[in-house]
Backbone bond lengths (Angstrom), bond angles and torsions (degrees), N, CA, C in turn:
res aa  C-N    CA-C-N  psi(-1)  N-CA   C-N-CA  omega(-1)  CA-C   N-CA-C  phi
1 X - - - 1.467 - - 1.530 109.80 -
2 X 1.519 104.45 133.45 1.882 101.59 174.80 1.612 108.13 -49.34
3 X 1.212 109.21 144.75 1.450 120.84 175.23 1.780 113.84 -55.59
4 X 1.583 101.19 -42.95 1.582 101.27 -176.99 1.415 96.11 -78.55
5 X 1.046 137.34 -42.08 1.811 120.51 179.55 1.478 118.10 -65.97
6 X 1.246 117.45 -7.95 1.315 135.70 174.11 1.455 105.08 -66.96
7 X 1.256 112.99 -55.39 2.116 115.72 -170.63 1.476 97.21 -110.22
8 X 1.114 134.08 4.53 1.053 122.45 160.80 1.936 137.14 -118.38
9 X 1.851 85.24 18.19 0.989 98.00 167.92 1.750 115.98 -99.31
10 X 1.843 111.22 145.87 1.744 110.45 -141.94 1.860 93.58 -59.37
11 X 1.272 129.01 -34.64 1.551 127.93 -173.52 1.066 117.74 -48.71
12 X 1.618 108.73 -52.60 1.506 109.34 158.05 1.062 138.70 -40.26
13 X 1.442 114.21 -69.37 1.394 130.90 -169.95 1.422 106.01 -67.79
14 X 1.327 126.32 -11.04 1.390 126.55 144.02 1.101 151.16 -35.23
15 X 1.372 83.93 -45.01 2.065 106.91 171.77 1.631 113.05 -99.50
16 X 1.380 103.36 -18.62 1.855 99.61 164.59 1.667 123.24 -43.96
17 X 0.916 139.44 168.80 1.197 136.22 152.92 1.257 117.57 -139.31
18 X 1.086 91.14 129.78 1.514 132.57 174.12 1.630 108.21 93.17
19 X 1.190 110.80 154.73 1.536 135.45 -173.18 1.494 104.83 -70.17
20 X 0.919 121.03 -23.79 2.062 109.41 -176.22 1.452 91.78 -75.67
21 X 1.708 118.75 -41.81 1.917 101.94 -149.57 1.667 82.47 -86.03
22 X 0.989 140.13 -19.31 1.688 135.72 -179.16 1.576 102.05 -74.40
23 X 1.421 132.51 -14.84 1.391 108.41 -157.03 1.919 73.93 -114.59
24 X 1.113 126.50 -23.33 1.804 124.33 -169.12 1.481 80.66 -90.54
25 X 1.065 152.09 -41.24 1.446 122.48 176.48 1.496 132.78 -76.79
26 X 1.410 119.34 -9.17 1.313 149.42 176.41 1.762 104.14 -83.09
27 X 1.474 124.24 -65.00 1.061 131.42 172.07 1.439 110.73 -52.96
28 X 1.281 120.75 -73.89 1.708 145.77 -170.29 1.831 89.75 -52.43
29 X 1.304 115.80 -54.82 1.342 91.95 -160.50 1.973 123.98 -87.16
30 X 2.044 95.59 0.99 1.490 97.94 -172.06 0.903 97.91 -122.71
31 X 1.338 99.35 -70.75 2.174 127.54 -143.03 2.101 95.24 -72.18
32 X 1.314 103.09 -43.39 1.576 88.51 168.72 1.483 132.72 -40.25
33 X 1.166 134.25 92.58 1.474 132.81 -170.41 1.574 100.48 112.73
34 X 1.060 110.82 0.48 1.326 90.52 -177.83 1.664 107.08 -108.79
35 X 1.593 110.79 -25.65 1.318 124.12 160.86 1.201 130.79 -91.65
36 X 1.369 126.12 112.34 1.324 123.90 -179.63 1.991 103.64 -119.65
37 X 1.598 100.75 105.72 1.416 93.08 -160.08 1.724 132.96 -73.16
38 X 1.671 93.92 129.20 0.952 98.68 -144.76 1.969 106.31 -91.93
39 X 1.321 96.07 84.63 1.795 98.04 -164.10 1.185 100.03 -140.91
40 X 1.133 139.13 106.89 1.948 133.38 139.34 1.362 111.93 -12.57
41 X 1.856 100.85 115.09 1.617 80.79 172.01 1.598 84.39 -134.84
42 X 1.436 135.35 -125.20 1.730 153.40 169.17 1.531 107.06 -120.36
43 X 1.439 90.81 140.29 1.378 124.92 174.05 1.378 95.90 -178.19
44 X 1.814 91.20 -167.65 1.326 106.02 -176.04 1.719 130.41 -86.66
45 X 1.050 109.45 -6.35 1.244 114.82 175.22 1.948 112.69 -99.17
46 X 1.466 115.96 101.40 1.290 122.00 158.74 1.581 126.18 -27.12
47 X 1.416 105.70 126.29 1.425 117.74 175.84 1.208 122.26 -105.26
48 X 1.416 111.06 -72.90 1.310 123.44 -161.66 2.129 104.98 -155.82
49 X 1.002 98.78 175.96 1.575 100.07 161.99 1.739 107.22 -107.78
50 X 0.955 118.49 137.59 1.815 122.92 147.67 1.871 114.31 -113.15
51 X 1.989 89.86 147.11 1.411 90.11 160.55 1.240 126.16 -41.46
52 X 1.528 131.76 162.35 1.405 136.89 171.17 1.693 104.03 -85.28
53 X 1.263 121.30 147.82 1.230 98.84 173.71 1.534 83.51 -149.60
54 X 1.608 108.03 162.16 1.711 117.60 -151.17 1.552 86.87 -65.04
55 X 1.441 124.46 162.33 1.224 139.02 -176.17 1.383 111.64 71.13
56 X 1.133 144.45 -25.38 1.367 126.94 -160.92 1.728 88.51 -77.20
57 X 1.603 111.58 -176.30 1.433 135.99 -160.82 1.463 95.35 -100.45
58 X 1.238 116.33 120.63 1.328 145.54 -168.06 1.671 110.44 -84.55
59 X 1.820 118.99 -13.08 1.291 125.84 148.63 1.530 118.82 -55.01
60 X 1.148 110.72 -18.57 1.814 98.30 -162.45 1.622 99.13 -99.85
61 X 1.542 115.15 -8.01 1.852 111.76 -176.88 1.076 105.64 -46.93
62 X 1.360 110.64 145.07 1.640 121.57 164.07 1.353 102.11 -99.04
63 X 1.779 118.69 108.59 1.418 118.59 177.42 1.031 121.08 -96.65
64 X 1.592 117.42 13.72 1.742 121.96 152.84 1.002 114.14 -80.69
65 X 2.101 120.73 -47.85 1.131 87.46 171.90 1.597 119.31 -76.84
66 X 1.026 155.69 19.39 1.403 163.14 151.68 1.588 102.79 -47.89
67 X 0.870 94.65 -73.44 2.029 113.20 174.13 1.398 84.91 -38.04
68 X 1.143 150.54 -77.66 1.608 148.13 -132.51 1.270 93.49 -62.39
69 X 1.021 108.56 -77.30 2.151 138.21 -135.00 1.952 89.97 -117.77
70 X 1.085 136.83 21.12 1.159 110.66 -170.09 1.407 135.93 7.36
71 X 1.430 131.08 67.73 1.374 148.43 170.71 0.995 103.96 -144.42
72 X 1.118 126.85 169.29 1.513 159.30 -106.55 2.210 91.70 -146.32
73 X 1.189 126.06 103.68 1.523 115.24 -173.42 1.729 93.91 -128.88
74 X 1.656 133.13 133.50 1.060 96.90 145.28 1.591 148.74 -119.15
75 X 1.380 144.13 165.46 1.854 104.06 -176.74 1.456 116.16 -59.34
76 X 1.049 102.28 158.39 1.198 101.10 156.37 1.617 120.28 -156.33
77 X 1.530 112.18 170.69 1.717 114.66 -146.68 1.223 99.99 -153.68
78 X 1.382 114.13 142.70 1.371 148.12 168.68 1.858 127.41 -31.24
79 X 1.537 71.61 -73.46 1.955 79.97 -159.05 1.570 111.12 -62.65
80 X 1.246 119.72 -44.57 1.587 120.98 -171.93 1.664 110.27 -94.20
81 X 0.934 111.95 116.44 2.212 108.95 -178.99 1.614 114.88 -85.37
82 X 1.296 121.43 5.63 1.836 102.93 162.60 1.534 106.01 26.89
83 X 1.117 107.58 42.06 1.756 103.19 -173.75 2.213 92.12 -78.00
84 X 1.232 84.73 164.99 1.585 95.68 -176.60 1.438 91.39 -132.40
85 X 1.206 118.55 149.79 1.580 117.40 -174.80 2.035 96.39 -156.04
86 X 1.146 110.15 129.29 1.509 134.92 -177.58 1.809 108.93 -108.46
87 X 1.330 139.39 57.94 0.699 128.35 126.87 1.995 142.11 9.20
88 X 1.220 113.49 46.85 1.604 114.34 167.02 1.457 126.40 -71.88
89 X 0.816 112.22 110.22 1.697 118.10 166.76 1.469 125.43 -112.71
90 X 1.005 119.63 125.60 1.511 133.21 -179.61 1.428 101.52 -98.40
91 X 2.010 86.64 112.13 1.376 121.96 -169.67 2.027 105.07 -101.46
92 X 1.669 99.05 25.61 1.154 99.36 -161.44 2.219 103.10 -85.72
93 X 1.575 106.17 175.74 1.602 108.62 -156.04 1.997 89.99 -71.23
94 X 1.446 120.37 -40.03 1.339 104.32 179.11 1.704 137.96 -63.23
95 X 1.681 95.88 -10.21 1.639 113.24 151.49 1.103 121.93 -36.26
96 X 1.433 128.63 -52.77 1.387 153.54 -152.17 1.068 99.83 -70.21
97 X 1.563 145.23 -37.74 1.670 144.57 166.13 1.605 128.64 -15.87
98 X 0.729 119.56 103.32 1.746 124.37 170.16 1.369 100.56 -122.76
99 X 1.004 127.75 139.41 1.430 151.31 134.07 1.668 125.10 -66.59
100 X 1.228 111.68 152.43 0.950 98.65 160.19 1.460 144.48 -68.04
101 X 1.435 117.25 -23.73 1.467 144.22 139.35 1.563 127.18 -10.60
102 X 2.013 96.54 -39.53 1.285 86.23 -145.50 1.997 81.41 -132.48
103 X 1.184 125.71 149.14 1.352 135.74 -165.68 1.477 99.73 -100.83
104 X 1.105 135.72 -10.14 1.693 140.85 170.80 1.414 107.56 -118.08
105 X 1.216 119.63 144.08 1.481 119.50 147.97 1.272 130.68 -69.88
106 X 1.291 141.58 174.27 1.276 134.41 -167.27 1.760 112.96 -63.40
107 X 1.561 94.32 -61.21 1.522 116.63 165.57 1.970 109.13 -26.31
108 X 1.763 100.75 -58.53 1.556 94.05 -164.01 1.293 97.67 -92.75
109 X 1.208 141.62 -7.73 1.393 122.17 152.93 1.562 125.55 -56.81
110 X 1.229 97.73 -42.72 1.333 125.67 176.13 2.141 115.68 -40.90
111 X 1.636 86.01 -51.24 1.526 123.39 -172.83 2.138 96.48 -61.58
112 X 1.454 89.37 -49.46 1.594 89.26 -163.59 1.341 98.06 -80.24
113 X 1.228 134.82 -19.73 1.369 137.85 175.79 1.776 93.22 -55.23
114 X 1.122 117.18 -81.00 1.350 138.72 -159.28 1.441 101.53 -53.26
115 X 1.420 126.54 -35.02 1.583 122.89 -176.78 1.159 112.20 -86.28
116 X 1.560 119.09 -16.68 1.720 118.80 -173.63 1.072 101.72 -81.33
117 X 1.883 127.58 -36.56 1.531 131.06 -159.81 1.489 98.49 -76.72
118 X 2.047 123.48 -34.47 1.066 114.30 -149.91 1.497 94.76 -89.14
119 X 1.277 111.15 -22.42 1.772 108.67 167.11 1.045 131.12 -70.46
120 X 1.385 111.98 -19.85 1.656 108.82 167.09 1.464 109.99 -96.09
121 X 1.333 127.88 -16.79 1.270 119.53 176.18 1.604 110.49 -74.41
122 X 1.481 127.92 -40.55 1.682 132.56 147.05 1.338 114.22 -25.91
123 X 1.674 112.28 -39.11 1.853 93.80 -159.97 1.184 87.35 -103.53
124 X 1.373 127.60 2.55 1.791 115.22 166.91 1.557 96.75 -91.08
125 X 1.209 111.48 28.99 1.654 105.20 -172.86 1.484 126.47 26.39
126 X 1.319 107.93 47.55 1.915 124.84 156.80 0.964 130.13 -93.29
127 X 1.181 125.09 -166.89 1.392 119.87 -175.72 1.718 132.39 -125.57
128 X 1.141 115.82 133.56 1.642 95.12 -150.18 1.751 93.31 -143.92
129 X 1.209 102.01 140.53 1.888 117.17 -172.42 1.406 95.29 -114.44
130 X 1.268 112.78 -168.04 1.247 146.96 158.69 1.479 147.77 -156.09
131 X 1.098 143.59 149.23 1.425 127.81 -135.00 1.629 80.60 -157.54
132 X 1.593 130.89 111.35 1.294 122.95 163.36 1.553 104.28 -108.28
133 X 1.212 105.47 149.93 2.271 95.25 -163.71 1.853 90.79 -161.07
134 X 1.133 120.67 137.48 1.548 149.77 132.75 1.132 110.44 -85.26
135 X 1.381 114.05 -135.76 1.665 122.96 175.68 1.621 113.16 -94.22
136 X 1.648 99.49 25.90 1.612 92.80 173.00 2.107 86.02 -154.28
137 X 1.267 129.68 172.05 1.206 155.16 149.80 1.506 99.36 -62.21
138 X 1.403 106.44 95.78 2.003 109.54 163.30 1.321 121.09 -102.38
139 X 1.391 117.91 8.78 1.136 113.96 161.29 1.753 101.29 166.29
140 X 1.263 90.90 157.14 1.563 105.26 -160.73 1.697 102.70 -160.52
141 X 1.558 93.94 115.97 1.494 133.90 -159.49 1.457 117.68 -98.21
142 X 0.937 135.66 38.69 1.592 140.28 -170.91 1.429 126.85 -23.89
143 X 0.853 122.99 107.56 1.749 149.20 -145.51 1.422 87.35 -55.24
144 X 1.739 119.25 145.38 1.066 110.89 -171.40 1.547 97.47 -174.97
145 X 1.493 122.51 143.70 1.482 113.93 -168.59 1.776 114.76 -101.88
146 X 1.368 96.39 -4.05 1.432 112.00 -176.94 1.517 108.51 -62.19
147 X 1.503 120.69 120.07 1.154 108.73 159.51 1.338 153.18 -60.76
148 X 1.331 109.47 18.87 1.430 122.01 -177.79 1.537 97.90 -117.71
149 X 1.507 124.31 21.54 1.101 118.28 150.36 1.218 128.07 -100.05
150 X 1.340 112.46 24.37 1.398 118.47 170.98 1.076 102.19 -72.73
151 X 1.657 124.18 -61.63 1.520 136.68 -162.47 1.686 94.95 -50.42
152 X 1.042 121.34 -44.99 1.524 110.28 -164.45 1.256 102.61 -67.73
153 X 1.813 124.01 -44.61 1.395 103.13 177.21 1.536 125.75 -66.32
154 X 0.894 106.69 -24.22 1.687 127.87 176.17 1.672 101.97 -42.93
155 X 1.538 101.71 -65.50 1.519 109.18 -166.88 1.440 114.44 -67.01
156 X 1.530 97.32 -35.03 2.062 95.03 175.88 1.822 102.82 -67.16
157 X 1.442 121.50 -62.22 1.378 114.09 175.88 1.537 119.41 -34.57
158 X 1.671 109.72 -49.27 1.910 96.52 176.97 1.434 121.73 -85.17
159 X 1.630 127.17 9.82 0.861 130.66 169.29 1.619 125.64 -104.71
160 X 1.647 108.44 21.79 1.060 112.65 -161.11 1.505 107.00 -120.01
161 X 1.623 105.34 130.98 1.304 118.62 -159.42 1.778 105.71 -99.29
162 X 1.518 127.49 102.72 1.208 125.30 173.12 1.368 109.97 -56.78
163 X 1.472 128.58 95.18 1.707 120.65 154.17 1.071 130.84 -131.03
164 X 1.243 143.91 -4.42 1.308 169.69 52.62 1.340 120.39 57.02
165 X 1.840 107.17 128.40 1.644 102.23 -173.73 1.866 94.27 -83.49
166 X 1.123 116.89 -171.82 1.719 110.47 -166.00 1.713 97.46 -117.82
167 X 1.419 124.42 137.33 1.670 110.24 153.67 1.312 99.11 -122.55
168 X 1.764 95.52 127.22 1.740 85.53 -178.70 1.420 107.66 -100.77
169 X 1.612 105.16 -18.56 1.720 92.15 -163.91 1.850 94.04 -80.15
170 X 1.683 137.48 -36.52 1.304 111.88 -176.69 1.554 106.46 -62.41
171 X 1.031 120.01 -43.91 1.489 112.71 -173.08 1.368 110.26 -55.91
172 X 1.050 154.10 -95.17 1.214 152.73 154.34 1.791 110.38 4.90
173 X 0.999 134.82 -25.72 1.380 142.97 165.03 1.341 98.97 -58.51
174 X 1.476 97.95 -80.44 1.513 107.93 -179.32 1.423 129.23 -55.88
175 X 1.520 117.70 -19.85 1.395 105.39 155.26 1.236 131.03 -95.09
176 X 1.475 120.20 8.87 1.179 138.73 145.24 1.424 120.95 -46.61
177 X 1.305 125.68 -34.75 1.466 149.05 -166.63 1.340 107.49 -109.31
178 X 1.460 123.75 -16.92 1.643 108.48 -174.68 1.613 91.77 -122.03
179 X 1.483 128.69 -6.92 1.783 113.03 179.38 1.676 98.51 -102.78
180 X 1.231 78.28 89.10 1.703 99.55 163.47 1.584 128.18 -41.13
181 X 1.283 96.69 -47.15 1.713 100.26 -158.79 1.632 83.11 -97.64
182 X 1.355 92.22 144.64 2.414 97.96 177.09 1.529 98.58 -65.89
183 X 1.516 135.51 131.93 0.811 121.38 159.26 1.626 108.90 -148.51
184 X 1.439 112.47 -160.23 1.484 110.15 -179.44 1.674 119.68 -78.88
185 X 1.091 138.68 118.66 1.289 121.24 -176.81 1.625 114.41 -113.90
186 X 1.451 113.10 133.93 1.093 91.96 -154.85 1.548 90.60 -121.80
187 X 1.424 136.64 154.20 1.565 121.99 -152.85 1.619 89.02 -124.08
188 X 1.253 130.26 162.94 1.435 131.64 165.26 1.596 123.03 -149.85
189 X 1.539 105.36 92.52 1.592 113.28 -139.86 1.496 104.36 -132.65
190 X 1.590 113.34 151.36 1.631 92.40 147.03 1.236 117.37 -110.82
191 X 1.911 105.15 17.12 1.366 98.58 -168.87 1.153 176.12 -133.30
192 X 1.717 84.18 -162.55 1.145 131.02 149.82 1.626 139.55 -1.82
193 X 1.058 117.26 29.46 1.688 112.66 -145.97 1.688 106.14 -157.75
194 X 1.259 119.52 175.53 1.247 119.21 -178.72 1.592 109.88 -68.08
195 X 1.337 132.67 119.85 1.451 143.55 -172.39 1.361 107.43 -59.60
196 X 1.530 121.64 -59.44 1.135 117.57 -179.35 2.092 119.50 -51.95
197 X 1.356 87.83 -41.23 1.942 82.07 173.97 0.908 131.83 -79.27
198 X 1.774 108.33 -15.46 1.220 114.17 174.36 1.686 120.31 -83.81
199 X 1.336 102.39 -20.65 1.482 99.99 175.59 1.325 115.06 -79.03
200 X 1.541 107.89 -26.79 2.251 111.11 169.99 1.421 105.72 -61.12
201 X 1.335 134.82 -30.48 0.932 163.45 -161.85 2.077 95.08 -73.16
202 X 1.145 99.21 -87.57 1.477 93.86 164.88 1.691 128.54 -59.47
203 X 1.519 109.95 -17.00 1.901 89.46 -168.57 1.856 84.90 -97.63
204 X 1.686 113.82 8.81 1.873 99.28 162.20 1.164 85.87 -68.89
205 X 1.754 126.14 -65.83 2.258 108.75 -142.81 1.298 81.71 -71.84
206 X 1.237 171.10 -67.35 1.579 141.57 -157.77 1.319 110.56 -54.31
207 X 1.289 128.59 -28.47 1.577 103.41 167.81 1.486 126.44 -99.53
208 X 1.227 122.38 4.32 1.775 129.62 128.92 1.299 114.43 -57.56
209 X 1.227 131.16 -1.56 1.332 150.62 -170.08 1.378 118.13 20.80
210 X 1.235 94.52 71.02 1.731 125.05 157.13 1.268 104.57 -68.19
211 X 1.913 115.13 165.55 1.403 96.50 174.25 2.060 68.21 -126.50
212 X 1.565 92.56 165.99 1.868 86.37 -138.24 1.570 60.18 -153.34
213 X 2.056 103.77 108.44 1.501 120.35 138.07 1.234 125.81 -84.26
214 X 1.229 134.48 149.02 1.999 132.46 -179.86 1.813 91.33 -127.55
215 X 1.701 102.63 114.89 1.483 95.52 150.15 1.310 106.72 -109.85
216 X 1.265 88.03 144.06 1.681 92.52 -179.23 1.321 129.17 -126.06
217 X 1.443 105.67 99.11 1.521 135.04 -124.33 1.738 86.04 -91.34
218 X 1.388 117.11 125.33 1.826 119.13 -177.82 1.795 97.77 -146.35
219 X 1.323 91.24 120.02 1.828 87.81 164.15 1.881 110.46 -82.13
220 X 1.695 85.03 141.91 1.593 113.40 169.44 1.819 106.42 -6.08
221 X 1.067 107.16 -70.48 1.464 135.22 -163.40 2.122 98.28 -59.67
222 X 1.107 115.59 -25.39 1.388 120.54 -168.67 1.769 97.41 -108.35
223 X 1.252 120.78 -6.78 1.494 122.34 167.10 0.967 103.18 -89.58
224 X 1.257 125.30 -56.42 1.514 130.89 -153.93 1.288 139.76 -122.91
225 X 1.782 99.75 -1.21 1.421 117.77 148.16 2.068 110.69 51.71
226 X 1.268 88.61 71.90 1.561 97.40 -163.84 1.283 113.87 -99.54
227 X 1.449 111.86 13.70 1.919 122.86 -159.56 1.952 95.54 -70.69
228 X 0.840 97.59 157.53 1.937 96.02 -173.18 2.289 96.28 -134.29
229 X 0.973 107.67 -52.14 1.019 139.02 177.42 1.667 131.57 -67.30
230 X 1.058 127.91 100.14 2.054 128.94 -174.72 1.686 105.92 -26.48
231 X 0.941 106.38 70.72 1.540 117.50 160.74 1.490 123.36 -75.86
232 X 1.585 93.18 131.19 1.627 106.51 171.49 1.783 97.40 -84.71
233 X 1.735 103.59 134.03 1.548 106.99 179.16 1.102 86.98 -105.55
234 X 1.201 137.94 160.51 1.354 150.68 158.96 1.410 117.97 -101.77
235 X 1.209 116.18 119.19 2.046 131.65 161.21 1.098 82.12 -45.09
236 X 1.732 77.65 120.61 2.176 111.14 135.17 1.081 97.53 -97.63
237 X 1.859 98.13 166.33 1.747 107.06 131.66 2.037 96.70 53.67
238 X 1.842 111.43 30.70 1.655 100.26 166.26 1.361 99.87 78.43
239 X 1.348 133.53 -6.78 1.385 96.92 171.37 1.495 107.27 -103.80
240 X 1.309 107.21 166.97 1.881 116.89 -169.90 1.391 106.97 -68.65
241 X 1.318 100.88 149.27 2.086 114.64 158.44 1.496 111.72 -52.02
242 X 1.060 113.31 148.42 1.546 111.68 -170.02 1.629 103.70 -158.32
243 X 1.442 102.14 108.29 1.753 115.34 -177.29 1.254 118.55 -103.07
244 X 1.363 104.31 101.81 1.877 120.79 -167.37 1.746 111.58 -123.32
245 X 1.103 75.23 169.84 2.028 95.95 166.93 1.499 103.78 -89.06
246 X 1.224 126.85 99.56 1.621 110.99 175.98 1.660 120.63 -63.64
247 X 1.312 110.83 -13.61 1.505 124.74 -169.74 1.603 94.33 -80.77
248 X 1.280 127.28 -28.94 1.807 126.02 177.24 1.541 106.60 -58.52
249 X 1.508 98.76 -46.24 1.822 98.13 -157.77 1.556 101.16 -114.57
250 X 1.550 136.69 27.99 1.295 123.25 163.54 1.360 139.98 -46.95
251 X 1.548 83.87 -49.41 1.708 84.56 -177.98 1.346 105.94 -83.94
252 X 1.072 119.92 -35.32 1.428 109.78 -179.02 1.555 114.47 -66.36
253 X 1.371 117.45 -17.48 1.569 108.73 169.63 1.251 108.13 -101.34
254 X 1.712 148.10 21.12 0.787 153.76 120.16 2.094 129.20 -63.67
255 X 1.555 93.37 -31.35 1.615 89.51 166.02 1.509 111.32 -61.41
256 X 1.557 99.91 -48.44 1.628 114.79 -172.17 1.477 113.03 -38.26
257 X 1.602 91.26 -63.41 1.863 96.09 -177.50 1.344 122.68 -77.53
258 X 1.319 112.16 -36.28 1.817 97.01 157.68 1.313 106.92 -57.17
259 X 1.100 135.74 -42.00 2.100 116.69 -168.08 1.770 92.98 -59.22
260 X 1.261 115.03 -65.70 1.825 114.07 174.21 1.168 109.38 -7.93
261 X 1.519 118.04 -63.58 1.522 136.72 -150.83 1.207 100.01 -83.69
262 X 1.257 120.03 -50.76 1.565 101.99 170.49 1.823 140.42 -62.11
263 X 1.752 90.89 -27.04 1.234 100.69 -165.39 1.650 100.92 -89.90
264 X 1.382 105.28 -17.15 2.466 105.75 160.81 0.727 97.43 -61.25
265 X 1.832 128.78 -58.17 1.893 118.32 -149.05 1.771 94.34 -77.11
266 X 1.222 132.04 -46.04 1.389 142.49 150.99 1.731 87.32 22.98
267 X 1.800 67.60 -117.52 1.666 112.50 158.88 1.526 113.53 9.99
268 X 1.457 103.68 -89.48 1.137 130.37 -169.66 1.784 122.71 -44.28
269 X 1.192 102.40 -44.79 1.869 141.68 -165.93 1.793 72.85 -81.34
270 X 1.039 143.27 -64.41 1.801 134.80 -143.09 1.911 87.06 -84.53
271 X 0.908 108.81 -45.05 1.948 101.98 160.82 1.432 140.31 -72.70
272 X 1.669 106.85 -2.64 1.201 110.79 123.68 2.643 68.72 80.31
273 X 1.480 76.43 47.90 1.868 84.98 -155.88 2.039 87.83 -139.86
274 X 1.926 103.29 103.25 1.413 98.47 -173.34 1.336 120.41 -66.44
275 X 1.035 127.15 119.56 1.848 138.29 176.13 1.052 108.29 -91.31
276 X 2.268 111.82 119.52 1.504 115.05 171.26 1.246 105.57 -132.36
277 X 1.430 131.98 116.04 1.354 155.01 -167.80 1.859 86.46 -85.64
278 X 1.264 97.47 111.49 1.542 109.22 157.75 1.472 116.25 -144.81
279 X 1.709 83.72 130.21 1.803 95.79 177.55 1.599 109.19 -92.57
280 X 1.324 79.49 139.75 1.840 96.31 172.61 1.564 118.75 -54.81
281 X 1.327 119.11 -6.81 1.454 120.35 158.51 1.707 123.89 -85.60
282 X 1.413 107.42 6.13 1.260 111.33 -160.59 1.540 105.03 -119.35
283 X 1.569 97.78 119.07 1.462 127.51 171.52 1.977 95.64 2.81
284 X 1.139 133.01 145.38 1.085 125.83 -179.46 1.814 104.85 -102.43
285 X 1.644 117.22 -42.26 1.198 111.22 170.26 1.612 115.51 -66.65
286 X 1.058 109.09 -29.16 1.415 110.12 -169.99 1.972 117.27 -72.18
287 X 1.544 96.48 -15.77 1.519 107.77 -176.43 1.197 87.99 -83.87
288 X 1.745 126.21 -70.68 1.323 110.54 -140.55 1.937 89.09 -84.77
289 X 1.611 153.01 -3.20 0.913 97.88 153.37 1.612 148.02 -89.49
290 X 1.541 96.36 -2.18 1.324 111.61 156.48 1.248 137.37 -19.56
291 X 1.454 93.70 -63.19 1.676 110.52 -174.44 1.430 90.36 -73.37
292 X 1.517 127.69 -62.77 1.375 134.81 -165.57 1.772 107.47 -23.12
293 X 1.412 92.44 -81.11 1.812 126.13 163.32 1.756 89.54 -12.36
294 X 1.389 126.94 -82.65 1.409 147.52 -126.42 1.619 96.37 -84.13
295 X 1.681 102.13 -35.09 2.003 98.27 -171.42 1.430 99.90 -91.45
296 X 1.959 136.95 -30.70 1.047 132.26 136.90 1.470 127.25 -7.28
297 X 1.039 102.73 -70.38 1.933 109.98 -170.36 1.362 105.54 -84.06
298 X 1.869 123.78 -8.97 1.432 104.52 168.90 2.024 100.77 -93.66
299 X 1.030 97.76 -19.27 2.165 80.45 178.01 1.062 87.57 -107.67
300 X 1.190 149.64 44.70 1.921 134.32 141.07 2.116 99.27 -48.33
């Protein structure tokens, strides 16, 4: 067996411990070379102008063109990306899901998602936060290019207890209002939550004008609903145990969750906001370089 499909297959990386050697074997053994980031940031070579928008760095104004047009323009340049990256993860109790299907739970798929991106966004020397949230802000990580802020995100992610019902659309309001500087935000969810608030919820950070990815992290078993047998489901997140025939209500809890699924990516696609459906059974390098590969070749 290839060595990189070896640790970067999900069974494995199961039994690793801890999140740094899972996210350096995920990065190191795929997604390296496969991302070359593709973002406008400052240096020395001239690009283009952009609007000013509140928070950005008030060094880069062009005050000639200011003098012209009275507005606010700033330079901007090629070679170096000052990328800013916001990291959200929903540390909420319906995270906690594994199947039997699937060798991670939602949460630690979720986890290795978030540690592989924040390690490669470090060795592109950027800058990367974190935001862990249920129905409240549990912690908040201030974007930072130093590599010894991995460990800090590291330690809040393995110290984090899923029990909690989730609100995504207030939260997301409110971090709409406290991430100052425009940057990348990257969401790590299954959810879970009322659609309509959660999508006001996202077109606020697009109009702070974030550019705002959603994976939307679902185990095997929650796509495809494979129960054959009178299963006890168990309440998350307050709702009750419930002992059924799953063979009565399939399709109908399959119409349900495909309409969901359509009406996020919906959503999402009219905000102009990239949507990546990843199941917790799915290769972990192979998801995130996928997408990587796919948002690459659309801003070349």
């Amino acid at each position: 067996m290839d060595s990189n499909l070896k640790y970067l297959n999900p069974q494995t990386l199961a039994k690793l411990q801890g999140l740094e050697l899972r996210a350096r074997s995920i990065v190191e053994g795929y997604v390296t070379g496969v991302h070359r980031s593709p973002y406008h940031g400052f240096s020395i070579e001239f690009a283009e102008h952009r609007e000013y928008s509140p928070g950005d760095d008030l060094r880069y104004v062009d005050w000639k063109v200011f003098g012209k047009t009275d507005k606010f323009y700033l330079k901007q340049y090629e070679e170096e990306t000052n990328l800013v990256s916001y990291m959200l993860l929903d540390t909420s109790e319906s995270m906690r899901y594994r199947s039997s299907e699937a060798a991670l739970s939602k949460l630690e798929y979720a986890q290795c998602i978030a540690a592989s991106l924040s390690y490669l966004i470090l060795q592109q020397q950027d800058s990367v936060g974190m935001v862990t949230f249920d129905n409240e802000i549990r912690a908040l990580i201030r974007p930072s290019s130093n590599p010894s802020n991995l460990k800090q995100l590291l330690y809040v992610m393995e110290n984090t207890v899923p029990q909690r019902k989730t609100q995504t659309g207030p939260i997301f309001h409110e971090l709409a209002e406290r991430l100052k500087r425009r940057g990348l935000v990257l969401i790590l969810s299954d959810l879970f939550d009322d659609v309509p608030s959660m999508l006001a919820g996202l077109k606020h950070l697009r109009h702070r004008r974030h550019d705002v990815v959603v994976f939307h992290v679902l185990d095997p078993a929650e796509l495809d609903f494979p129960f054959r047998q009178t299963t006890m489901f168990r309440g998350m997140e307050q709702m009750p145990d419930v002992l059924t025939d799953p063979r009565a209500l399939r399709r109908a809890y399959l119409e349900e969750f495909n309409k969901f699924l359509r009406a996020v990516n919906k959503g999402c696609r009219a905000q102009y906001i990239d949507y990546v459906l990843l199941r917790t059974d799915q290769s972990l390098d192979l998801a995130l370089s996928s997408y990587l590969a796919s948002r690459m070749n659309r801003v070349k």
